[in-house]
C-alpha positions as CSV (number, residue, x, y, z in Angstrom):
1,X,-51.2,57.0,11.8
2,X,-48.8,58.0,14.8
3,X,-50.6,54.4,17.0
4,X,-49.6,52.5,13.6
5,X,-45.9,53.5,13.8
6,X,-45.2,52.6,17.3
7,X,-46.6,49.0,17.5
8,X,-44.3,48.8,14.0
9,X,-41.3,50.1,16.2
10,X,-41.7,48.0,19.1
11,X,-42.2,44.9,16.9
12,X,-38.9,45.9,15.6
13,X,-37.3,46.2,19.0
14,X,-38.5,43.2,19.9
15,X,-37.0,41.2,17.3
16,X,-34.1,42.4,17.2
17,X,-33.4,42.4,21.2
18,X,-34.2,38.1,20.4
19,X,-32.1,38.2,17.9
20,X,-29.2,39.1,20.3
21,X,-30.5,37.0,22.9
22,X,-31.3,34.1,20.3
23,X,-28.2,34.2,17.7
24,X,-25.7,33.5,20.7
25,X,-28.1,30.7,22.2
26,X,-28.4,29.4,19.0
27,X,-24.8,29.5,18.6
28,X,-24.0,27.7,21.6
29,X,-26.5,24.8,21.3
30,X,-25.1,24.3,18.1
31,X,-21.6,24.1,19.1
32,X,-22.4,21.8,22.3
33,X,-24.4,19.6,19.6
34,X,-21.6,19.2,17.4
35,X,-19.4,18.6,20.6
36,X,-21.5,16.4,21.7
37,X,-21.6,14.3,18.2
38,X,-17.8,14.4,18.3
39,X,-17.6,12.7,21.9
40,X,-19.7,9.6,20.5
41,X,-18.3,9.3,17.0
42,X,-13.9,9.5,18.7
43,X,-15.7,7.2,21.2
44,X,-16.8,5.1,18.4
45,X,-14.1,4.9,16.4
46,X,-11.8,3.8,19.9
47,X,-14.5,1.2,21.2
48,X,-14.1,0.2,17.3
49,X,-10.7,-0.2,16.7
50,X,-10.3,-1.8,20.1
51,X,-12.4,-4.4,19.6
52,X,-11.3,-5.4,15.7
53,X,-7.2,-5.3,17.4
54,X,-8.4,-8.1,19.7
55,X,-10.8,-10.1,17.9
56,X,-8.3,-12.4,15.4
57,X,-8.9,-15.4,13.1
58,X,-6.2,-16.6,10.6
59,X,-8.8,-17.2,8.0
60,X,-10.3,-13.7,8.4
61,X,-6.9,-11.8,9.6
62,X,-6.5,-9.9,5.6
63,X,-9.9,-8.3,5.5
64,X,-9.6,-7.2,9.4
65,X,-6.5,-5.9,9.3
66,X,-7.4,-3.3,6.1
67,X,-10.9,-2.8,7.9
68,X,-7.9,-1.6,11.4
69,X,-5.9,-0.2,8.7
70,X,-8.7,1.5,7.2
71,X,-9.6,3.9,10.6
72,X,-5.8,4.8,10.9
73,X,-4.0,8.6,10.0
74,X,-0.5,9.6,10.1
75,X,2.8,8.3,11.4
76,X,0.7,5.9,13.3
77,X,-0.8,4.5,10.0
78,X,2.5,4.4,8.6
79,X,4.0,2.1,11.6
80,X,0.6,-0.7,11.4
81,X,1.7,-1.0,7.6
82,X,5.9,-1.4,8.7
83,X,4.1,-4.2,11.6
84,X,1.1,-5.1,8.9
85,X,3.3,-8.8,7.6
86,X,4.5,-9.7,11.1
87,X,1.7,-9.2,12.7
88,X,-0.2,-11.4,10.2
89,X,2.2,-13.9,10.0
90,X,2.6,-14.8,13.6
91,X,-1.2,-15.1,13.7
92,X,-1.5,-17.1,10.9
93,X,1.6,-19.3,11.7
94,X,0.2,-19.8,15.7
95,X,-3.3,-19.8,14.4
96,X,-4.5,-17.3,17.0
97,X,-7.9,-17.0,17.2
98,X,-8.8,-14.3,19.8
99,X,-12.8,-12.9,21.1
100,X,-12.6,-9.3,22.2
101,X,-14.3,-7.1,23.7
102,X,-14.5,-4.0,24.7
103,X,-15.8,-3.3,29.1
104,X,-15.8,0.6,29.1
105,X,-14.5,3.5,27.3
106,X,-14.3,7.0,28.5
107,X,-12.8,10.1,27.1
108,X,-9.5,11.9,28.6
109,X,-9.4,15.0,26.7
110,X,-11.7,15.8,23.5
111,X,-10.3,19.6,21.5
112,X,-12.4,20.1,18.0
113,X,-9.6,18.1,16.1
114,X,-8.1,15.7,18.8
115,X,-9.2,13.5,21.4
116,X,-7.3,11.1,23.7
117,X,-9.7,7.6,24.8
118,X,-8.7,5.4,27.3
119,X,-9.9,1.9,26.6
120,X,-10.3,-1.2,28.8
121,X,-10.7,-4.7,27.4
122,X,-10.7,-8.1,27.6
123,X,-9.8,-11.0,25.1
124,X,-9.9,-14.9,25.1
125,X,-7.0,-16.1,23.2
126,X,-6.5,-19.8,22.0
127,X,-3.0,-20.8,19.6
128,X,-1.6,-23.9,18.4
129,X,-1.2,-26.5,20.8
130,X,-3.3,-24.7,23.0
131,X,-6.6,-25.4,22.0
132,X,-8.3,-26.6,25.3
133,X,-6.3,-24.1,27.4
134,X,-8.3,-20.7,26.3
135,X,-6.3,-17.4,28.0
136,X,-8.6,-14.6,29.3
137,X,-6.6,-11.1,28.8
138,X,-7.5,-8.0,29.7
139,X,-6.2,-4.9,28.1
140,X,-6.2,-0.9,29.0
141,X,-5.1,1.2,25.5
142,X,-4.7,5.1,25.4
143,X,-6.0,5.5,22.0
144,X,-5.1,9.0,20.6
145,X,-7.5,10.1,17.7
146,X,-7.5,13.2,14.9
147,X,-10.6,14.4,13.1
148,X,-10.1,14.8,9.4
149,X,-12.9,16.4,7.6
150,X,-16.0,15.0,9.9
151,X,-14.2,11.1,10.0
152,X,-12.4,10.7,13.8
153,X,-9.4,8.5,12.9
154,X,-6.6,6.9,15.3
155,X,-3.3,8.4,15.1
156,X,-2.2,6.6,18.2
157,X,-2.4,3.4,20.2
158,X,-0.4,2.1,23.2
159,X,-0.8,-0.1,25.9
160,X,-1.3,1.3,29.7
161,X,-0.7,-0.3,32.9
């Protein structure tokens, strides 16, 4: 009975030594996962929002804007809306009609709630009376984002030089 016992007491040490050699690994995969996911989906959301801000059409401009409006959080939200009619109504008025796209994207700082994206882009714009003269633009935003729940959302947007 005594050689029964000690293959049952090693098999016991044995687990539980990998369980404290397993549960921290396990814990740290886990958390480089979930940092991982939250690098691609703030990513995402930036190359996203970038591209929808410079691709414009008058007859289309409603439904993109609440689709921009739609990824937006906080005071920043609050300002689009204050901007929302202008915006619109200089695009509509000077028939803007603008092809974006987005060249690279990279992350400047990524915490488990916030994340900064810097954001290059370029643009050809056409307007009224400018029809056969098309504008190439290119565009560099810092686009500050904030996770709420598991959604990353922008809560900030300016131009850099």
């Amino acid at each position: 009975m005594t050689s029964l016992r000690l293959p049952t007491v090693l098999l016991v040490v044995a687990i539980v030594a990998l369980g404290f050699v397993g549960v921290p690994q396990w814990r740290h995969l886990h958390a480089a996962h979930d940092r991982a996911q939250d690098r691609a989906d703030s990513l995402a959301v930036a190359k996203l929002e970038v591209t929808d801000l410079t691709t414009l059409s008058p007859s289309t401009l409603d439904t993109h804007l609440k689709r921009l409006e739609g990824r937006l959080t906080g005071t920043f939200a609050r300002q689009f809306e204050a901007f929302y009619s202008t915006f619109a109504s200089v695009v509509k008025e000077q028939k803007v009609r603008s092809r974006g796209s987005v060249q690279s994207v990279a992350l400047a700082s990524l915490t488990d709630h916030k994340a900064v994206a810097l954001v290059a882009a370029r643009a050809v714009v056409v307007s009224k009376g400018q029809e056969n003269h098309h504008l190439d633009r290119a565009y560099r935003f810092e686009v500050s984002l904030s996770k709420r729940g598991s959604l990353w959302l922008i809560s900030g947007m300016r131009f850099v030089s």
